[in-house]
C-alpha positions in Angstrom: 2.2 -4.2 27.6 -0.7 -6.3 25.5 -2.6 -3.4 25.1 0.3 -0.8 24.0 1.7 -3.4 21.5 -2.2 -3.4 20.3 -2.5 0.0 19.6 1.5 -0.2 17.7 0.0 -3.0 15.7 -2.9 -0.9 14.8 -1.0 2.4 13.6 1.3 0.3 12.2 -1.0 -1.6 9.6 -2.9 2.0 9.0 0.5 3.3 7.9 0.1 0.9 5.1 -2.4 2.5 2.7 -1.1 6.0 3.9 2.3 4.6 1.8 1.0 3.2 -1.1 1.7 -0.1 -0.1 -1.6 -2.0 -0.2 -4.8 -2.4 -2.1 -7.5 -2.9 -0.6 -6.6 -5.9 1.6 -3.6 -6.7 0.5 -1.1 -6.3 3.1 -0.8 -6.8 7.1 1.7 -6.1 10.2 2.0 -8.2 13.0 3.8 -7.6 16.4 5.1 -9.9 19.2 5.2 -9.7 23.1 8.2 -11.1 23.6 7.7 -11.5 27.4 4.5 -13.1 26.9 4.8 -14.5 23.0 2.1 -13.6 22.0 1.1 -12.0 18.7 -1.2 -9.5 17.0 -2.0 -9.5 14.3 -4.5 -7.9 11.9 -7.8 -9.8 10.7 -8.7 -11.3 7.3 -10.1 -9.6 5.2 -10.9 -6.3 7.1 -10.8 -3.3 5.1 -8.0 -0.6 6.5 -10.8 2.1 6.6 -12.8 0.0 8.8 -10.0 -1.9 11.1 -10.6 -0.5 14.7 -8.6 -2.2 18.0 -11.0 -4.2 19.1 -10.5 -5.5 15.2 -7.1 -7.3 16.6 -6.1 -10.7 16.9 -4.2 -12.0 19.4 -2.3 -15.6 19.3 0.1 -17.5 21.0 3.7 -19.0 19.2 1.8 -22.3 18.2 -1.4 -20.0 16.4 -4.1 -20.3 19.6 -6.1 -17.7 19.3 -6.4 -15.9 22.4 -8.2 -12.7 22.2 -10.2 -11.5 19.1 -13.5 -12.4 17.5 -12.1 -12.7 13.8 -10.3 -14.7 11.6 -6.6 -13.9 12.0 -4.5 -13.0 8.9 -4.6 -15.8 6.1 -0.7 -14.9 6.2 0.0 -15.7 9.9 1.3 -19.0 10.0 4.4 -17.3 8.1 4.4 -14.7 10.8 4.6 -17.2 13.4 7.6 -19.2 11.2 9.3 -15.9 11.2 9.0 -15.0 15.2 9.9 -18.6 15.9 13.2 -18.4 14.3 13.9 -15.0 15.3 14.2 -13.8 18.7 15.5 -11.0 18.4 12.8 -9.3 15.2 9.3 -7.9 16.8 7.6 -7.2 13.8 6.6 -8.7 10.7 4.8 -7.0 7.5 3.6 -8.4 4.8 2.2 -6.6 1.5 1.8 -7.1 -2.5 3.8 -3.6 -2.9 3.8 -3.0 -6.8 7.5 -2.7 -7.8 8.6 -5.1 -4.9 6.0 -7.3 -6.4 6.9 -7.4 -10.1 10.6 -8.2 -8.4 8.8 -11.4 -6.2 6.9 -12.3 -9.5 10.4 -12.1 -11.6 11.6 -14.3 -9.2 15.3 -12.1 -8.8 16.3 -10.6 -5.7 16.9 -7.2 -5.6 20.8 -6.6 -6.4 22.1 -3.5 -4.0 22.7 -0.9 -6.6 23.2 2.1 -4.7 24.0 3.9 -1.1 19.7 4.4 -1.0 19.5 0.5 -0.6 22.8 0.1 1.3 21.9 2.4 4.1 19.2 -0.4 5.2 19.9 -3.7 3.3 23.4 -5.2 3.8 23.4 -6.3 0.0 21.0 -8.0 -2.2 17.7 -8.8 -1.1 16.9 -12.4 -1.8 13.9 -14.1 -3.5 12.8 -17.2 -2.4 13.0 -20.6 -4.6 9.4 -21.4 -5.8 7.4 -23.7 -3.4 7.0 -27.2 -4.8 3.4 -28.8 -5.5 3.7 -30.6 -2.1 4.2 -27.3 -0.4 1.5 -25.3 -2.0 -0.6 -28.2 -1.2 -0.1 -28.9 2.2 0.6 -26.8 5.3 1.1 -23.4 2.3 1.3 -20.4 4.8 3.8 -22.3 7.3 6.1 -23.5 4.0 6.3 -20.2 2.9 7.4 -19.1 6.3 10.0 -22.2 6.1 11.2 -21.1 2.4 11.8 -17.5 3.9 13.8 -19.3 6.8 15.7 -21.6 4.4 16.7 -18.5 2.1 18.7 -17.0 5.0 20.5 -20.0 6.3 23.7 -17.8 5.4 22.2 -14.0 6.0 21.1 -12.1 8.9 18.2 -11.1 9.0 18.8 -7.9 11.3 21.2 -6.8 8.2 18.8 -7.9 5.6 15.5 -6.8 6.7 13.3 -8.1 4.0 13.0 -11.1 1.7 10.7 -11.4 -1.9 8.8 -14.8 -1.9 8.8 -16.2 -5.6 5.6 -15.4 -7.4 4.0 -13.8 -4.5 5.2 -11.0 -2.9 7.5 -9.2 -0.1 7.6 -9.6 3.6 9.6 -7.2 5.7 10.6 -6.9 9.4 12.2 -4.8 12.3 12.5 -4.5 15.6 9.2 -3.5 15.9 5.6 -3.5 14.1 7.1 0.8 13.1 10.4 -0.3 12.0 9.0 -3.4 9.7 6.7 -1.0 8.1 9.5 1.4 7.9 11.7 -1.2 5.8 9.1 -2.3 3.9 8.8 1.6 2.2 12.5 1.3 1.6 12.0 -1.9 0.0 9.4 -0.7 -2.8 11.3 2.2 -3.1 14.6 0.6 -3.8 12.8 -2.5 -6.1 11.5 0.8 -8.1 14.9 2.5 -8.3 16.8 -0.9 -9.2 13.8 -1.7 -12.3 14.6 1.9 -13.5 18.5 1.6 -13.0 18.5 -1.7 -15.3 16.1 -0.4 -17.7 18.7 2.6 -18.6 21.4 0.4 -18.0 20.9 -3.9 -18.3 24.2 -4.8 -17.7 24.2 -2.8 -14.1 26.5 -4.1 -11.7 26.3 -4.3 -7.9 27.5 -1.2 -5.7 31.5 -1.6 -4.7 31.8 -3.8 -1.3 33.8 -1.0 0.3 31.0 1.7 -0.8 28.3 -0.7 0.6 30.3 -1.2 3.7 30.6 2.5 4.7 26.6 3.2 4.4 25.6 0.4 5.8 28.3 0.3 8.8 27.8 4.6 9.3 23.9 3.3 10.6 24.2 -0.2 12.0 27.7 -0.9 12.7 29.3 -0.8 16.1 30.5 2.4 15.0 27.7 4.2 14.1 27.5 7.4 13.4 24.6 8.5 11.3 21.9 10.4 13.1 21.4 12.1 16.7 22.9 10.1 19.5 
């Protein structure tokens, strides 16, 4: 099982440059064993060209490093935050995706504007408050993890797949490390759309409730109906 999620974890974080959604570094996908909790996660620093399998970290819930050579993620305490407080997500990815991005740096969520964004996020997608001084300069990576959990105290997170940290950037998640990286591509896709949508038109409003409803309920609701079954 360690070894399959491994090799998800791997394909998963190479996806990342293949969609335009990193520079250089910037970006990584994490996956969890549920049966096991354990995590992988992709190293520091390791360039996507070069990042191989045996490049992989593997840690427990509390951060124990438990297979791997290198430096996990600078990003995985927030990983961990997330998988603690959400049983039922298996994968977490993180990226400084441009138009995403410039949304996280505004810090404004990402109002749902249309039936692209409401076939995946059930309405806005929140930005985080800013961290306070005492939070940036004590335990940073786990307080941002905390900020994300604090943000949906009222939202699910299964609904609302993704979340824009203030000044900083997006994380996204899924059922697994494919689906996270799959949301995150809808995510810069719909934070480009919105920018252009209130750049023709500032005083934009959100997309009707019952219009929101239908796309999003047609793919996730209990009476689905979108797709093969």
């Amino acid at each position: 099982m360690l070894e399959t999620l491994k090799e998800a974890v791997l394909e998963a974080n190479l996806e990342l440059p293949k969609r335009g959604l990193v520079t250089y570094t910037w970006g990584n996908v994490s996956g969890i064993d549920r049966g096991e909790n354990l995590i992988v996660i992709k190293p520091s620093g390791v360039p996507y060209e070069e990042l191989r399998l045996e490049h992989l970290v593997v840690l427990d819930l509390n951060g124990t490093k438990v297979e791997g050579k290198l430096n996990p993620s600078s990003d995985t305490m927030t990983h961990l935050v997330i998988y603690r407080n959400y049983p039922e997500l298996g994968g977490v990815v993180h990226t400084h995706s441009r138009w995403a991005t410039v949304w996280a740096q505004a810090c404004r969520g990402i109002p749902a504007l249309g039936t692209t964004h409401a076939d995946y996020f059930y309405g806005e997608i929140p930005c985080t408050r800013k961290l306070t001084n005492e939070e940036i300069n004590g335990q940073y990576e786990e307080q941002t993890g905390n900020v994300i959990i604090e943000t949906f105290k009222d939202k699910n997170p299964v609904c609302v797949p993704g979340v824009l940290v203030s000044n900083h950037g997006p994380f996204s998640w899924g059922k697994d490390p494919q689906e996270a990286v799959h949301n995150a591509v809808v995510l810069e896709e719909v934070a480009m759309m919105a920018y252009h949508a209130f750049s023709l038109k500032p005083d934009l409003k959100q997309i009707d409730k019952t219009l929101l409803d239908r796309h999003f309920l047609r793919k996730h609701g209990s009476k689905a109906y979108y797709g093969q079954s």
